[in-house]
N, C-alpha and C positions, 0 to 999 in steps of 0.2 A: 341412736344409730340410724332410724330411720331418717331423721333430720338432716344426716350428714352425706346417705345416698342421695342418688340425682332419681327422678320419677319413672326412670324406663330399666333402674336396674330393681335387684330384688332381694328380700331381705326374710328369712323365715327361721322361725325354732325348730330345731330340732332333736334337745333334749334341756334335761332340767334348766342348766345351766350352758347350755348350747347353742350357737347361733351361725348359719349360713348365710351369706351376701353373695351374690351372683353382679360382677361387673360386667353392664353390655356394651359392646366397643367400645373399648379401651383402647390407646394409640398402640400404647406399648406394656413391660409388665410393671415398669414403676410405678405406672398410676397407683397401683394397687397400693403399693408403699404408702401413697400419700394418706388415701384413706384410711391404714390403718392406723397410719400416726395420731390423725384426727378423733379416732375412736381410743385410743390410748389416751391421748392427753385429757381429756376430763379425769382419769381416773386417777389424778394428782391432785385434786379437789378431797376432800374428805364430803361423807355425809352423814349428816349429824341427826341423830335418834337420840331421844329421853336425854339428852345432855352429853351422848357418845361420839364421838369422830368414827365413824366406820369407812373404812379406804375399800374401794373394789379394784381388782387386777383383774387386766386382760391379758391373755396368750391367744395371740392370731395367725393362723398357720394359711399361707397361701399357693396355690397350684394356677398357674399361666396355662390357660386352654390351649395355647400351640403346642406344650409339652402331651397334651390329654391324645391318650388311643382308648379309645374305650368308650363305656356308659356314664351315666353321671354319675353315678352308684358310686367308679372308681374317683370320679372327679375330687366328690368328697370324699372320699376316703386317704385321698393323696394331704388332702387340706389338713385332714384332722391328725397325719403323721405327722404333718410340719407344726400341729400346734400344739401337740405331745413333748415333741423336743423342745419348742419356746417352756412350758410347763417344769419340764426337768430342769432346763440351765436357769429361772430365775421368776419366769415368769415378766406378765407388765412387758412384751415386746411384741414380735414379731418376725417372722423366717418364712424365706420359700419350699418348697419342696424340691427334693432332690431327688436319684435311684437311690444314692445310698441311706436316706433313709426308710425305705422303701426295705431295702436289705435286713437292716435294722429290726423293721416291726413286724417282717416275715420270721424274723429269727425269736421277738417275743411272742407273734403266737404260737407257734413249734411249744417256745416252752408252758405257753400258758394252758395248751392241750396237754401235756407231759405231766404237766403237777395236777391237773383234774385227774388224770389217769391215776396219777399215784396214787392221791386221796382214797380213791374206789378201789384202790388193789391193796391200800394199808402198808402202803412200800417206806413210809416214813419211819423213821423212829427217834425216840430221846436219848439225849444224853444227859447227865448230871453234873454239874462243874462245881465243886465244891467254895464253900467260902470258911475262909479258915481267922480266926483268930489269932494276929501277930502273935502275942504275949503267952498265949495259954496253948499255943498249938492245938487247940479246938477246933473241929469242924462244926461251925455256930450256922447250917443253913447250904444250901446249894439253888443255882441256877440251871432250870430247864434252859435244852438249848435242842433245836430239830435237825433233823441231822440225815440225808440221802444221798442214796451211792448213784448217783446221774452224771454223764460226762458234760453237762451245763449244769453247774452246782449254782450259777448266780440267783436259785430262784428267787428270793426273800426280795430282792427290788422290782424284781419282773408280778410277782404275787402283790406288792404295795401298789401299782397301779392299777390293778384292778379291785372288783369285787372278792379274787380269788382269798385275799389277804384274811376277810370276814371268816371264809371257810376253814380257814386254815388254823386261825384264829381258834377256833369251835375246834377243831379237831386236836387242837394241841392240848389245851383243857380238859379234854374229853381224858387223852393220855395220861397225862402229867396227874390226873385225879383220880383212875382208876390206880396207877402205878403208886400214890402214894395209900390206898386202901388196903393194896394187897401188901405193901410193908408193915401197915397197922395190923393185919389180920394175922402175920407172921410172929408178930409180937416185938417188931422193931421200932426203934426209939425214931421216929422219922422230925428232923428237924424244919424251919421253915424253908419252904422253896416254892422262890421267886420265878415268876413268868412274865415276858415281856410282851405287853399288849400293845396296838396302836391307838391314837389317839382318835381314830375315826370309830372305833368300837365305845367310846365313851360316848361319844358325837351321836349316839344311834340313840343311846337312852337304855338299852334294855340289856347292860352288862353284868347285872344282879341277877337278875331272873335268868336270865345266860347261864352261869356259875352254878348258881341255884339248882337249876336244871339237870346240870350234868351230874349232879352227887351232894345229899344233904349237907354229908359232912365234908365244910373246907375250911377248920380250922388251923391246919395245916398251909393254908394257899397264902402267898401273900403276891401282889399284884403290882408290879412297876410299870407306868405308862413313861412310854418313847415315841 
């Protein structure tokens, strides 16, 4: 990237996998386009570790300073809405920012304060969705599924882009384990049921001791990654 700035603009990290570029005069706002074409196309190159192809994708979100009222604070923060939605439709591009996306990510922090709130208030709860046996008309097992009375019920996508998903994650576990102890303690036949985790929770390493965690006994749990 730095290669591909000119020497009077500027280029700085700003998280793990995060990077800002600052164009200094610029004629217009397609420059920006051009550079970011330039920084995308390497990424149709593979790189090649221990005998691996690993491909890297960009999502590059861009904000034209004639649109800008404000600090730079907001600058980037306009940028990083533009590069949230490239992220969503596909990734490996590039978009400008608009108001309306701006609409957009006022409306996923609303929600993403709303599900912290609920967590801490225990406002969630399970449902059980049975899994039946064509043949035998058996209930061989059920599927947790979480389940809140909110009038923006979309959380579950708004919770995946962030950290919230991890929590939520934990908190479902937490449920779905104690719920099925206290049908052991009742002296009910509890069948196996299934939890839907993300595949960034695997991604962490510490999904075992997780579980583990929450209740010795999860011979009961069984664990589908989506």
């Amino acid at each position: 990237m730095q290669s591909i700035i000119r020497s009077n603009d500027a280029l700085c990290r700003v998280g793990e996998d995060e990077f800002a570029i600052y164009l200094d005069f610029i004629e217009n706002a397609s420059d920006a386009a051009i550079v970011a074409e330039k920084i995308i196309r390497p990424s149709t190159i593979p790189v090649k570790i221990d005998n691996h192809e690993i491909y890297l994708y960009c999502s590059i979100g861009i904000c034209y300073h004639s649109q800008f009222t404000g600090n730079s604070e907001t600058l980037i923060s306009n940028a990083q809405t533009a590069m949230l939605s490239v992220k969503k439709n596909g990734k490996n591009s590039f978009i400008y920012f608009s108001h309306e996306m701006t609409a957009k990510a006022q409306k996923r922090l609303y929600l993403e304060q709303e599900i912290r709130l609920a967590l801490a208030n225990d406002d969630f709860h399970m449902v059980y969705q049975p899994k039946v046996d064509v043949k035998t008309q058996r209930v061989t097992g059920a599927e947790a599924l979480i389940r809140w009375h909110h009038p923006k019920n979309e959380f579950i996508p708004v919770a995946e882009q962030s950290d919230l998903i991890l929590k939520l994650d934990s908190y479902i576990l937490d449920k779905v384990i104690n719920q099925i102890s206290q049908w052991q303690e009742e002296g009910l036949e509890v069948p196996v049921i299934s939890v839907n985790i993300p595949s960034r929770e695997f991604q962490r390493g510490d999904l075992v001791s997780c579980v583990q965690g929450t209740q010795e006994n999860i011979r009961w749990l069984a664990i589908n990654s989506k």
